[in-house]
N, C-alpha and C positions, 0 to 999 in steps of 0.2 A: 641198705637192703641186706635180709640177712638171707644165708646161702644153708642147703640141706647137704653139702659136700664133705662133712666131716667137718674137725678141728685139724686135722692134719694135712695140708694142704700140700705136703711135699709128698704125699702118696698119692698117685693118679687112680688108684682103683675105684677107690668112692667116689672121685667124682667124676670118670666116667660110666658107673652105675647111676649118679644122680641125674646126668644128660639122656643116657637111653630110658630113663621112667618117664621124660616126661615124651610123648609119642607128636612129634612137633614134623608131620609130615607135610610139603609144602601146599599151602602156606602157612599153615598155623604154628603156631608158634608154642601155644603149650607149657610155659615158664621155663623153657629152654633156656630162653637168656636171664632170665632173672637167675638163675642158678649158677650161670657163669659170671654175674654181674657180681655177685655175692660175693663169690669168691677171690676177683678180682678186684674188686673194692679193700676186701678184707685183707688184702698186700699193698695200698695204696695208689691202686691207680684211682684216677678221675674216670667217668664214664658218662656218656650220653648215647642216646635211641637215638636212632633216624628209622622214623616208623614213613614209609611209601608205599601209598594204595593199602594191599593187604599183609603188607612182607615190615616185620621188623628185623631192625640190625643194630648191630652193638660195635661205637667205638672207643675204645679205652685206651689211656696211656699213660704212664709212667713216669716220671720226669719232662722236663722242656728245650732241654736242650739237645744238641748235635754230637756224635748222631743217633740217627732212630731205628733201630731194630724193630720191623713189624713182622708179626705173626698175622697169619690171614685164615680163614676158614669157613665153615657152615656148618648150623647147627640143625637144618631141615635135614630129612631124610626122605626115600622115596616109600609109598605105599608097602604094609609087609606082606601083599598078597591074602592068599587062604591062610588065615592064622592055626587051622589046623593042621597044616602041613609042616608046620614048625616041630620038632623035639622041646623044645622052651618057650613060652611065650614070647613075643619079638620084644616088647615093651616091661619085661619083668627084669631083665639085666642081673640073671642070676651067672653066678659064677661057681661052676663044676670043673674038678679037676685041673684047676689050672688056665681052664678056657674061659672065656666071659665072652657072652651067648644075648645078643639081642639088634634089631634094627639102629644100625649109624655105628656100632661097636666098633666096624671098618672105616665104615667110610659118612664121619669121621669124627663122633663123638674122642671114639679113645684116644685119638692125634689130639685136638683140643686139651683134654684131659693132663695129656705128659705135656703140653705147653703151659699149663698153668702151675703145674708140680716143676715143671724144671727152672720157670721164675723164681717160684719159694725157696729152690734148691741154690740157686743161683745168687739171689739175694741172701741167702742166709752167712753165705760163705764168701762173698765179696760186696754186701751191701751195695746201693743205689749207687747205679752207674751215672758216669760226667753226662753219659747222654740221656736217650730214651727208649723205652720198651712199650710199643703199641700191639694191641689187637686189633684189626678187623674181623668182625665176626658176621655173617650173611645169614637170612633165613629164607634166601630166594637163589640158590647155586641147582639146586636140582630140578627147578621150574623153571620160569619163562628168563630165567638171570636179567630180568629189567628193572624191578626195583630193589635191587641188593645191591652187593659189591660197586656195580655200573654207576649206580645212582647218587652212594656214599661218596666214591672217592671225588664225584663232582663239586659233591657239598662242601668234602671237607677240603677242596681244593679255592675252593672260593672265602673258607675259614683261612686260608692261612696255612693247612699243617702241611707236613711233609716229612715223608720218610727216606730211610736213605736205602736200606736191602728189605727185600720181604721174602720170607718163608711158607710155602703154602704147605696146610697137612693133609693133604689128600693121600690115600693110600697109593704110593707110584711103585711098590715090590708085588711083581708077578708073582713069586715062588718063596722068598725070604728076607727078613729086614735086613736091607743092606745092599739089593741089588741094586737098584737104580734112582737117581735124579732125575725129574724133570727137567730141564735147561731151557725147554721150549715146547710149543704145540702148535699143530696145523691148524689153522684157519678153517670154519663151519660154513659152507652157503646151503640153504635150503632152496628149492623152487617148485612153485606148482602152476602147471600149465596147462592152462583150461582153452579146447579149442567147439570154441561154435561154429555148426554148421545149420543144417535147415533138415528137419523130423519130413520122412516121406515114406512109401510104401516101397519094397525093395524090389517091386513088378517095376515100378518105374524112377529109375536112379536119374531120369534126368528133372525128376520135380524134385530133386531133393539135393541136398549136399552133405557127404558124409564126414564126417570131425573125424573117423579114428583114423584113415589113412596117414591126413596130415600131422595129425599126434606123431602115429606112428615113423614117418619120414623125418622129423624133426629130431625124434629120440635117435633115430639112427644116426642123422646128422651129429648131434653130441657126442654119442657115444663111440663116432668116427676119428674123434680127436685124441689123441696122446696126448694130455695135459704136460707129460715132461719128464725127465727119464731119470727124477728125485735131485734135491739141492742138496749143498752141505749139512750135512748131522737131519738131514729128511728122509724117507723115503718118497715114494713116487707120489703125485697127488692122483687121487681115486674119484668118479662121481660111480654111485649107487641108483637106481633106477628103486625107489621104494614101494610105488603104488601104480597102477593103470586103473581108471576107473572108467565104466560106461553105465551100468545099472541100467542097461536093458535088458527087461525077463520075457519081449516077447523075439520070436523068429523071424517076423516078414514088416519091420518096423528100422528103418535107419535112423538114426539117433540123432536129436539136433546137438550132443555136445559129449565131447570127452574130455576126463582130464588125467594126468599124470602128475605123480610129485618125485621129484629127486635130492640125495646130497651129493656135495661135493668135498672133500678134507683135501684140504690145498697148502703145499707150503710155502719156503717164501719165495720162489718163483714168480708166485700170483700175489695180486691186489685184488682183495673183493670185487673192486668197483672195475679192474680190468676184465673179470669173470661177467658179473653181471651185463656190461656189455658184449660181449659176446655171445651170453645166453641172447640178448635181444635181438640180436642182428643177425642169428639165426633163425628165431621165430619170425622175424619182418620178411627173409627170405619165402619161409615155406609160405605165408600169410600171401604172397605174390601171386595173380591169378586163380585165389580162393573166392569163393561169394561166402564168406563168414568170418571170422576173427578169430584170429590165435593170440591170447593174452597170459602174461607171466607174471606172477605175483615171488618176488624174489627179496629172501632176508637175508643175512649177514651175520652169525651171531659173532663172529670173532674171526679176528686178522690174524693170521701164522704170525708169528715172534720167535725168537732167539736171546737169549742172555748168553752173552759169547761166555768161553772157558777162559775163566783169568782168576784172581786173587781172593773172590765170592766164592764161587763155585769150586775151587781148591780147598778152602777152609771148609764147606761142607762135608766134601767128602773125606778130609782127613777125619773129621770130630764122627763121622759116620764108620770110617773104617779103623778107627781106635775103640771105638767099642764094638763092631763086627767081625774084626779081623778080614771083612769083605770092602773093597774100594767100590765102592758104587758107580756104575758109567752114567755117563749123561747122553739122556735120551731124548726124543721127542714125540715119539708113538701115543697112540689109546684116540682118548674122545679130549675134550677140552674140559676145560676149568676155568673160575675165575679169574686164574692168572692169565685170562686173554686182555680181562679189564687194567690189572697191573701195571704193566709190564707198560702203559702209555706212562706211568708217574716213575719211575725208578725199576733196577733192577731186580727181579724175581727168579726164584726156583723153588721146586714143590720136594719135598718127600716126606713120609708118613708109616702110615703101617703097609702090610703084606694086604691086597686085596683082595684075593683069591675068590671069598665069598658074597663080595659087598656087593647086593642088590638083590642077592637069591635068597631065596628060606634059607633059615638057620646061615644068618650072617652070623661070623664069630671070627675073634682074635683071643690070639695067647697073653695071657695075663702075664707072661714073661716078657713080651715083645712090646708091648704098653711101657715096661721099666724100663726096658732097655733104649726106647724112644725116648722116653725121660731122661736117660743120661746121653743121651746124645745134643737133644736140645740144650740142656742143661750145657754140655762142652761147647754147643753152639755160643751161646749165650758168653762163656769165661773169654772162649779164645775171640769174640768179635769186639768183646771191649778192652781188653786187651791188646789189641793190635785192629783197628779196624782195616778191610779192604778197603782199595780204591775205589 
């Protein structure tokens, strides 16, 4: 497969101008990966698709033996909104002044980019490691995360492979490359809770049964709990109250049905599966001397994790704060990532570029902080075959 990334492959700028042209918002794909496939090919890795439902992914590797450095990411991006709201087109990946100006430039085409530039840099100057150097690459981290990451590491865990440390490049610096590491993330529950009652004329409340009260005593009920007063390296877990719905537009008409959606970001305190019951054994409560049903439709997208601080996590942030002169902390705030799916197979942490923009108009990164990501990975890369962590 041939790749439109340049001949020079130790410069990450072309090719994360060739990842932001192609507009690969999820699920489509857009020759996103073929462009990463090309490039990757073109240093030697092996690659195959795992195409699932509508979402393709790409996993590449490097050598066969132990051990295996992977690199993790996605190559989808979320919608760029009003395209006229932009100063640049999201999808032209032009480069002004120093800056490079388009959709995923954050989060996380240009991460991807300085990981394929820091391999060629890496290989160039200490040629093929005793072990291995893998990619996982997702085109389903910003959508439903069901047939990506989740999906592959099943596959490839029934192939056989196995890595030993993974890298994810999500953008985890608030304010400047260098500030922080991912080390872990809170756990997602969603719920929505739908309560039927019986449609009446509100002259006569005893032919009828009304849904919002109990909605409403239930949500009270939840949101009476203190989930927990934060674990180590967490903060506190939160549930969010997102929606109340009843869509009735007349006045003198009780509703046969309300419903409500909430989250929950939970650390490791909680078990999903100790949250979801709980959600239910409150709804069975208020459902008590109702003539109607209160029903919960409750998902999980990902369990809190932790990659404790030890010989990983120290080598990161050395190879980060040797070209920062900033030690990065390890954190575990924001929203979640694939490294929820990970982190079941081996040890994981995330860092990337600065995010500041990623998701709004006029996402953009410094065409400075793209290189200097590259020589970071690139130290990543020397100092972990070199001396691998425990």
């Amino acid at each position: 497969m041939t790749s439109d990334t340049g001949s020079d492959l130790a410069n990450p700028l072309p090719i994360a101008q060739a990842l932001i042209r192609r507009p690969s918002v999820t699920p489509a794909d857009e020759g996103a990966l073929d462009v990463l496939q090309g490039a990757l090919e073109a240093l030697g890795f092996a690659c195959r698709r795992y195409p699932f439902g509508e979402v393709d992914n790409l996993y590449a590797r490097l050598g066969t033996g132990a051990p295996c450095f992977m690199f993790a990411g996605h190559t989808d991006v979320v919608p760029p909104g009003d395209e006229a709201g932009w100063q640049r087109a999201p999808f032209a990946a032009e480069e002004a002044e120093g800056v490079l100006w388009g959709r995923g430039a954050a989060d996380m085409k240009g991460a991807i980019a300085a990981m394929v530039a820091a391999v060629k840099r890496h290989l160039d100057a200490a040629g093929q490691p005793e072990g291995s150097i893998a990619f996982l690459i997702t085109g389903d981290e910003e959508g439903p995360a069901v047939n990506g990451t989740k999906a592959v590491l099943k596959a490839l865990e029934a192939e056989g492979e196995r890595f030993d440390h993974c890298l994810v490049g999500e953008p985890t610096n608030p304010n400047a490359l260098g500030d922080t590491i991912k080390s872990g993330r809170r756990g997602s529950l969603n719920c929505e809770i739908t309560v039927v009652g019986r449609q009446g004329h509100v002259a006569y409340p005893e032919r009828a049964e009304n849904p919002i009260p109990r909605l409403l005593v239930l949500l009270e009920r939840l949101l009476a709990r203190k989930l927990d007063e934060g674990a180590p390296h967490f903060q506190p877990s939160n549930l969010e109250i997102t929606t109340v719905d009843v869509g009735n537009p007349t006045t003198n008409v009780i509703p046969a049905e309300a419903k409500a959606r909430f989250n929950i970001r939970f650390n490791i305190a909680h078990k999903g599966a100790d949250l979801i019951r709980w959600i239910e054994d409150e709804a069975a409560k208020v459902e008590m001397n109702f003539d109607g049903e209160v029903k919960t439709d409750i998902k999980v997208s990902g369990e809190a994790f932790l990659t404790p601080a030890g010989p990983f996590t120290s080598l990161l942030q050395d190879c980060v704060e040797a070209e920062t002169g900033r030690r990065p902390a390890l954190t575990t705030g924001g929203g979640t990532s694939d490294a929820r799916f990970i982190h079941a197979y081996g040890p994981v942490a995330e860092f990337g570029l600065v995010g500041a923009t990623m998701h709004q108009v006029d996402e953009r990164v410094a065409v400075s902080d793209i290189e200097s990501l590259t020589r970071i990975y690139t130290r990543i890369l020397d100092r972990y075959f070199q001396d691998t962590p425990a």
